[in-house]
C-alpha positions in Angstrom: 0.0 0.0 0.0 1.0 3.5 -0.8 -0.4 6.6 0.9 -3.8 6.4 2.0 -6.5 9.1 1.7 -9.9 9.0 3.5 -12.4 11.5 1.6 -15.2 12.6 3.1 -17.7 14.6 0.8 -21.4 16.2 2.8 -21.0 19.6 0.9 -25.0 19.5 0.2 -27.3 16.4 0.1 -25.3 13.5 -0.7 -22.9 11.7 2.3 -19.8 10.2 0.6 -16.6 8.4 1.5 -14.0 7.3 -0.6 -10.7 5.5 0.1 -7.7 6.4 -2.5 -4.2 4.9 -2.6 -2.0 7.0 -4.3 -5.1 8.4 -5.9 -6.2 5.3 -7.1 -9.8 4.7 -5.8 -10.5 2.1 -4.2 -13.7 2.6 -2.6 -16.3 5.2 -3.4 -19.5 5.0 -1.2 -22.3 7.8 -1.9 -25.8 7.7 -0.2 -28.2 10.2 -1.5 -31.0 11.9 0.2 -34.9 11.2 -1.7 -36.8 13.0 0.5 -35.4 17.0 -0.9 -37.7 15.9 -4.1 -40.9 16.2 -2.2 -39.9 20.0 -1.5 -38.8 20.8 -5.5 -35.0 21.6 -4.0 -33.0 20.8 -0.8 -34.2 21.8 2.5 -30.7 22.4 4.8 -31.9 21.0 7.9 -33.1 17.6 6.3 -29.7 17.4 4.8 -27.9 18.2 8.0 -30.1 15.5 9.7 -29.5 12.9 6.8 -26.1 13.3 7.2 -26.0 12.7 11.0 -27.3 9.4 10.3 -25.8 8.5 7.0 -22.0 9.8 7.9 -20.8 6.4 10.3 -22.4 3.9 8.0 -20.8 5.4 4.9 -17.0 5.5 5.6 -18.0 2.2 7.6 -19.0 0.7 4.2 -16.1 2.5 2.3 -13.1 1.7 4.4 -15.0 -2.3 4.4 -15.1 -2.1 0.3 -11.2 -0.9 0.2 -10.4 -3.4 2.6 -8.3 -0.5 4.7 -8.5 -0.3 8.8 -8.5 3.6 10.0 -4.8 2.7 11.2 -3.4 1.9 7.3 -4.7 5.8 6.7 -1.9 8.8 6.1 -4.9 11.4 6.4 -8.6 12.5 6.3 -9.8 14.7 3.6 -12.9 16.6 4.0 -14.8 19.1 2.2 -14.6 22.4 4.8 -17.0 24.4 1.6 -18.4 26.0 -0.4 -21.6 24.5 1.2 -24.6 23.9 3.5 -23.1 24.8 6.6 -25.1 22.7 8.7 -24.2 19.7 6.0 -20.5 20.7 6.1 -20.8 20.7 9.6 -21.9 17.0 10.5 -18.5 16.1 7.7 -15.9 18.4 9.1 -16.9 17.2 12.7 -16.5 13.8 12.0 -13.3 14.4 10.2 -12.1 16.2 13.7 -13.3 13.3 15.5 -11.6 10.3 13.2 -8.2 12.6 13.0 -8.3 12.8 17.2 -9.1 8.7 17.4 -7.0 7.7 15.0 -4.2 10.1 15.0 -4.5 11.2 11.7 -3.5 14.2 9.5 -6.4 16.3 8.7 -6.8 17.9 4.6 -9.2 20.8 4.3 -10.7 20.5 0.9 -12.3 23.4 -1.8 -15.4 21.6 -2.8 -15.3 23.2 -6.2 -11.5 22.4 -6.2 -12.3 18.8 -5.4 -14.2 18.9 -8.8 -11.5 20.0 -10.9 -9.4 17.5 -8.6 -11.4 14.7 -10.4 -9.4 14.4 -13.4 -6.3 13.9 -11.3 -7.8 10.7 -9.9 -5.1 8.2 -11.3 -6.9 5.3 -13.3 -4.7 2.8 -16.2 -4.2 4.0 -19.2 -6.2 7.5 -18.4 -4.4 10.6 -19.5 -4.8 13.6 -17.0 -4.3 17.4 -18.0 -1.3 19.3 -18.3 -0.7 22.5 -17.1 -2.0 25.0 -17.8 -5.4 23.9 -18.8 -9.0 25.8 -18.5 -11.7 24.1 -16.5 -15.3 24.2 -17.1 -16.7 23.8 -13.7 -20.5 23.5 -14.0 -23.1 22.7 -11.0 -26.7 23.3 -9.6 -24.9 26.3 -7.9 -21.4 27.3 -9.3 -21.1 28.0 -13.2 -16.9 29.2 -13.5 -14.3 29.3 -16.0 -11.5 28.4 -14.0 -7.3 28.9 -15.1 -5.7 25.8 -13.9 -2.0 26.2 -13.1 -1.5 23.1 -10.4 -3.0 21.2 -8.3 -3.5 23.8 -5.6 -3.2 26.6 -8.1 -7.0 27.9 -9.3 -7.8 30.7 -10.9 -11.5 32.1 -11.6 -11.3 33.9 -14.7 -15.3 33.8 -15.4 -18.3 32.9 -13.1 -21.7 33.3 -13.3 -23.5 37.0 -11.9 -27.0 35.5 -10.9 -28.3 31.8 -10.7 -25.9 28.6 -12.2 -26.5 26.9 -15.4 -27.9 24.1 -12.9 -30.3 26.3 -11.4 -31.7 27.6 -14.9 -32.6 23.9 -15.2 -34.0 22.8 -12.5 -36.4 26.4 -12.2 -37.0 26.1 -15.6 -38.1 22.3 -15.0 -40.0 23.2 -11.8 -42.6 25.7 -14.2 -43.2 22.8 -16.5 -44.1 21.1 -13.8 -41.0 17.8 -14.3 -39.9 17.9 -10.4 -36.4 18.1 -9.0 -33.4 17.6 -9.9 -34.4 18.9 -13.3 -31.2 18.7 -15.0 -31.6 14.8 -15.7 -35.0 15.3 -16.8 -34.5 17.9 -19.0 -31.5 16.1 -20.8 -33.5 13.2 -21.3 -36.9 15.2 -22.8 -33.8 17.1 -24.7 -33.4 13.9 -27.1 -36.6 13.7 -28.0 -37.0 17.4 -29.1 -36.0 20.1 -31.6 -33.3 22.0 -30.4 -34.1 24.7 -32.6 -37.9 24.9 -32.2 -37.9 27.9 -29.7 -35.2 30.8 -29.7 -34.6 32.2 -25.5 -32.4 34.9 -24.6 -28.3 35.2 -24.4 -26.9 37.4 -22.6 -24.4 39.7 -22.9 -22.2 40.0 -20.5 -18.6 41.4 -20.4 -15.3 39.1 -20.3 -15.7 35.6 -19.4 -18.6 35.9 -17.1 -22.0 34.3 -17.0 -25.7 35.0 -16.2 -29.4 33.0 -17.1 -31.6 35.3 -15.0 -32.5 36.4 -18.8 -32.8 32.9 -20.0 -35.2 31.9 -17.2 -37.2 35.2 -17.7 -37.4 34.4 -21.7 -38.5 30.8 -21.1 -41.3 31.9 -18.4 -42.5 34.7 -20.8 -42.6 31.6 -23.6 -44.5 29.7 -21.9 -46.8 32.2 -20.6 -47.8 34.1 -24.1 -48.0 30.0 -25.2 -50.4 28.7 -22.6 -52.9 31.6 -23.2 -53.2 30.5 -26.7 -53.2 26.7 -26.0 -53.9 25.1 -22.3 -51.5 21.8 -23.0 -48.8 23.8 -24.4 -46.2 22.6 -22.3 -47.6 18.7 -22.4 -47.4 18.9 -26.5 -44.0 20.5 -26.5 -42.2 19.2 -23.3 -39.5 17.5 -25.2 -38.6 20.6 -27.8 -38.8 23.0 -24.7 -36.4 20.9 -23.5 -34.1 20.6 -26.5 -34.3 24.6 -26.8 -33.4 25.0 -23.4 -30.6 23.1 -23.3 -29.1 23.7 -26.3 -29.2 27.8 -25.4 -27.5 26.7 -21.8 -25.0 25.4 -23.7 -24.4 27.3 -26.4 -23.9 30.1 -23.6 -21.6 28.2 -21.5 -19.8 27.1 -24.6 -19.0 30.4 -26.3 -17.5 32.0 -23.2 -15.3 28.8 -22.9 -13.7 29.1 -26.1 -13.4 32.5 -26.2 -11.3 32.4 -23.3 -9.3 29.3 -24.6 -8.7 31.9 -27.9 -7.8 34.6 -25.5 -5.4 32.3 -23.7 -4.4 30.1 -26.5 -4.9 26.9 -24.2 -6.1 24.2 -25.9 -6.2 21.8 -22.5 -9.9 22.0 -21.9 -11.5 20.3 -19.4 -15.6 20.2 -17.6 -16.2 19.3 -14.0 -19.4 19.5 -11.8 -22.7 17.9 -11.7 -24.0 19.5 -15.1 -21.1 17.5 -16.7 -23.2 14.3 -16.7 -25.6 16.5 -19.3 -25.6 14.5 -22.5 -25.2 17.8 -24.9 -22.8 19.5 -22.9 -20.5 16.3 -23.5 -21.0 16.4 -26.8 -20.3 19.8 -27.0 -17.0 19.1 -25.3 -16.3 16.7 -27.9 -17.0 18.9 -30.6 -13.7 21.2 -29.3 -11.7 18.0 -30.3 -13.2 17.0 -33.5 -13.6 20.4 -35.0 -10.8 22.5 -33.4 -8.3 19.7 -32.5 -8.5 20.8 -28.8 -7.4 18.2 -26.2 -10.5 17.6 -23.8 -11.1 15.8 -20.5 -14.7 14.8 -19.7 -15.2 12.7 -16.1 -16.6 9.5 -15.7 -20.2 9.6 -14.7 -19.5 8.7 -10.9 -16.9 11.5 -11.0 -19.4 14.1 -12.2 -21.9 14.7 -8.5 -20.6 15.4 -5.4 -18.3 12.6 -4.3 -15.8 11.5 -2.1 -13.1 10.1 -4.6 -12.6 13.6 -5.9 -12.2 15.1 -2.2 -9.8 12.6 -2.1 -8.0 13.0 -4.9 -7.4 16.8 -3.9 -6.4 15.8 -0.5 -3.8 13.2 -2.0 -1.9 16.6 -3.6 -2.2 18.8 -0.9 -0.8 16.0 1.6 2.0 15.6 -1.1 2.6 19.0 -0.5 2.6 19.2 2.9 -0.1 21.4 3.5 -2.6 20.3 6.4 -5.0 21.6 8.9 -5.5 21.3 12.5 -8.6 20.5 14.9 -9.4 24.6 15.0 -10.4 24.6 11.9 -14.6 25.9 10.9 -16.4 25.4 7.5 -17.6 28.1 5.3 -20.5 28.6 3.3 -19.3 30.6 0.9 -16.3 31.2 -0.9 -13.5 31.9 -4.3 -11.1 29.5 -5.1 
């Protein structure tokens, strides 16, 4: 065995441990919380609750499936935030708690670090990025263009001004009455439908940043001059509402993208977050390589939600570096890389 790594992931609604040795995974536990769906989003004090319960039984089942004892560990990594705090809370205490018990070294991870730290996750014959490469870090609540110069090394260049590419779905979603998440909904109505059918607004923003309040506003306007003409509106055109949708989401994420690749002349182009498991955007990602001969990096499915292999992963670098934390330590809600 090389070094060990215990992530722990409880950022939002989903409790995850993972076990990595030398950022090979060897475990990867995730137990997700059904009962936000009833509510159309997730409530913070259900998730902090779910956690409580799920957080033992989780690295229980991970540090079982990786065949590891807490003693063959070199350190815990845990997601300190962006976050729930009340979520981050319940993972960070534990993390204390383990580090004290088993005397451990302790790894305070950037969630939306952790994402990027997903392509680092060392698998046969997979090629990682080379520095410098640009990262398109897409979530239900972060949309960023990020400059990635090491492993501990990133820069924002471009974020979103309002609400997330993943939030413009699942709102969007939540008027046409498809539930929540909406993202998964939406991408699967999407194949169905003609992307072209309806035409929503793109912003214009300066540099690299984003924004989809005007998006949202121009699909809620559709739908609203659409249902006074015909009641089923949505129900007849569900799956080209959907294809229209996304395709706009993605043409704006895309354009900004590549205009800062242009800018930067970086052809290293990777995508991270939950919104990378959308069907278009990978194909859209594709695209960079087939038409413009960029090199791209798109994560495994189980890579693409909040998990603990890519806390992990990021604490495996920073304890190669040397850079730890101690038991005073206190999540945060909200932050920049």
């Amino acid at each position: 065995m090389g070094t060990i790594i215990l992530g722990i992931e409880s950022s939002c609604d989903d409790t995850s441990a993972a076990v990595l040795d030398d950022g090979k995974v060897l475990s990867n536990v995730i137990a997700s919380q059904a009962v936000h769906m009833a509510y159309g989003g997730v409530v913070p004090e259900l998730a902090s609750r779910a956690h409580q319960q799920n957080i033992i039984p989780v690295v229980h089942k991970a540090l079982t499936d990786a065949g590891v004892a807490v003693s063959d560990l070199a350190a815990v990594a845990f997601t300190r935030g962006p976050g729930l705090m009340g979520s981050l809370l319940v993972g960070t205490s534990f993390a204390k708690g383990l580090a004290l018990a088993g005397n451990l070294k302790m790894v305070e991870v950037n969630h939306l670090q952790a994402h990027v730290s997903a392509h680092f996750i060392v698998e046969d014959g997979k090629q990682q990025p080379q520095f410098p490469f640009l990262c398109l870090l897409v979530s239900g609540g972060n949309s960023q263009i990020l400059l990635v110069k090491d492993y501990t090394d990133m820069q924002i260049i471009g974020q979103t001004i309002d609400d997330a590419a993943g939030e413009a779905f699942d709102k969007c979603a939540k008027v046409m009455g498809l539930g929540y998440p909406g993202g998964p909904v939406i991408d699967k109505l999407a194949k169905e439908g003609n992307p072209d059918a309806f035409q929503f607004a793109k912003p214009n923003i300066k540099n690299y940043d984003y924004s989809f309040s005007g998006l949202k506003t121009s699909f809620l306007y559709t739908l609203r001059d659409k249902l006074k003409e015909d009641p089923d509106f949505i129900e007849k055109s569900k799956a080209d509402l959907c294809a229209s949708l996304q395709k706009t989401v993605i043409d704006i994420l895309m354009s900004k993208l590549i205009k800062a690749a242009k800018d930067l002349k970086i052809t290293q182009i990777a995508l991270a977050g939950g919104v990378s498991a959308n069907s278009g955007l990978r194909a859209a990602f594709e695209e960079l390589h087939t038409k413009r001969g960029w090199t791209v990096f798109v994560p495994k499915f189980a890579f693409t939600t909040d998990n603990a292999a890519m806390v992990a992963s990021a604490g495996y670098r920073k304890y190669n570096k040397g850079i730890f934390c101690d038991q005073t330590v206190a999540p945060y809600s909200r932050t920049i890389i």
